[in-house]
N, C-alpha and C positions, 0 to 999 in steps of 0.2 A: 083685364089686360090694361096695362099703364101706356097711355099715348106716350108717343116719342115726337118728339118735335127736330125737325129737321131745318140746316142753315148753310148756306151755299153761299163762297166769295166766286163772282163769273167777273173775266176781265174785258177789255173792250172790245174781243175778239166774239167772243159769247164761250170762251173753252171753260170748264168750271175747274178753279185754281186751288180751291181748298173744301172741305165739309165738316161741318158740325151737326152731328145727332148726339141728341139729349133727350133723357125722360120728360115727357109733358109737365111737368110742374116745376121745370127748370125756365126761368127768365128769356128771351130773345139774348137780350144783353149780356146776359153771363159768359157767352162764348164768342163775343164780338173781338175782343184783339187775337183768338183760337186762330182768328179766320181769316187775316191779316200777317201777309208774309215782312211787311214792314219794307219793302220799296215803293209803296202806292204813293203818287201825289195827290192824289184827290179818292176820297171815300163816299159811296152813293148807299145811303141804306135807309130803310121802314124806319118811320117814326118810333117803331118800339125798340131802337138802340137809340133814342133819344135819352141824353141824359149829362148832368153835371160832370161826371166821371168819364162819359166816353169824350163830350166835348175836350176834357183837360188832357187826356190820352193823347188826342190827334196833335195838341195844339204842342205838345212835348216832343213828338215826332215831325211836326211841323207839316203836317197833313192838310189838304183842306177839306174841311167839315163842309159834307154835302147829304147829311141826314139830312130826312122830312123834319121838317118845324112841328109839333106835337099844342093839340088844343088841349086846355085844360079845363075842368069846371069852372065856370061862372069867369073862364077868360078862353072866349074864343080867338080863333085867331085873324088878324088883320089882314084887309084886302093884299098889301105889300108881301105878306109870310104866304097865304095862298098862292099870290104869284111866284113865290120862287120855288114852292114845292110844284107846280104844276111844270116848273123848267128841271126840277133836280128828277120828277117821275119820268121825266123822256129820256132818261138815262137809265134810270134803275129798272125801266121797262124789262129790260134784255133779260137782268135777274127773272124775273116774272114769266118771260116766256119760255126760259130754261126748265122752271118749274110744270109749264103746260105741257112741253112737249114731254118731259119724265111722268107725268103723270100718263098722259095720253097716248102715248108709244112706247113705253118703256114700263109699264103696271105702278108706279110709284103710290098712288093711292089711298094701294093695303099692305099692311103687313103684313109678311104670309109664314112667317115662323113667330114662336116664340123665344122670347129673346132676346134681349137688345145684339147682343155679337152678331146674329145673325142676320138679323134683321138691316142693320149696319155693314153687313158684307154686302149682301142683296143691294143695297143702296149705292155702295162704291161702284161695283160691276155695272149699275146702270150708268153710274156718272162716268165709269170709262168708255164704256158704251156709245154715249152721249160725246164725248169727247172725239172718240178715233171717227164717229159719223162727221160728227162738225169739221174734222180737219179734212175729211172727202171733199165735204162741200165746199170749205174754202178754196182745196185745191183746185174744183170744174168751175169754181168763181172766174180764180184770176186765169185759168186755164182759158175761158173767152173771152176776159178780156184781153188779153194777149193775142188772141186769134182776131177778135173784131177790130181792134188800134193799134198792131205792127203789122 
């Protein structure tokens, strides 16, 4: 069976706004602007859309580049580049626990056909899933806030 690798745009809400499933020997990067509806002002992503190509994308769109900085061999990176991915991963966090929870409550895991279509439907239906529960929560959010300060 051919790994499928999976890529998720979540906005600052945590709603997940776009997806990308790919065969496992397809790049992170390859489906990086897939994922991107093209109104973002600032972009939060894994070091593995690190690159000459995505940098020059953003900078065309007029984006700000808020990938992880990327260590190289025999050039690691500087106490200043740690610091700013350690402030760019408190954003990107959210991505990340989009992905726990689908994995953890929603089966995301395994793939349980074969197939990428299918497999790839299976995936949507969780992320609406995911989506119609998170807009519940939002809503019992602001539902007490509004009860506790009016």
């Amino acid at each position: 069976m051919v790994l499928k690798r999976i890529s998720i745009n979540v906005d600052e809400d945590g709603f997940i706004k776009a997806t990308g499933f790919t065969a496992g020997n397809v790049h992170d990067s390859q489906c990086f602007t897939e994922l991107l509806s093209g109104t973002e002002s600032q972009v939060y992503a894994d070091s593995a859309y690190a690159s000459e190509k995505t940098d020059q994308w953003l900078v065309e769109r007029e984006i700000d580049n808020r990938v992880l900085e990327r260590a190289y061999r025999n050039k690691p990176l500087t106490d200043k580049q740690k610091t700013r991915n350690q402030i760019k991963s408190r954003i990107r966090s959210g991505v990340e626990r989009v992905f726990g929870v689908l994995k953890l409550h929603h089966g995301m895991a395994q793939a349980r056909y074969v197939g990428k279509a299918r497999n790839q439907m299976r995936f949507n239906l969780m992320c609406l899933a995911y989506n119609i529960k998170r807009g519940v929560n939002l809503q019992r959010e602001i539902q007490d806030l509004q009860e506790r300060y009016l």
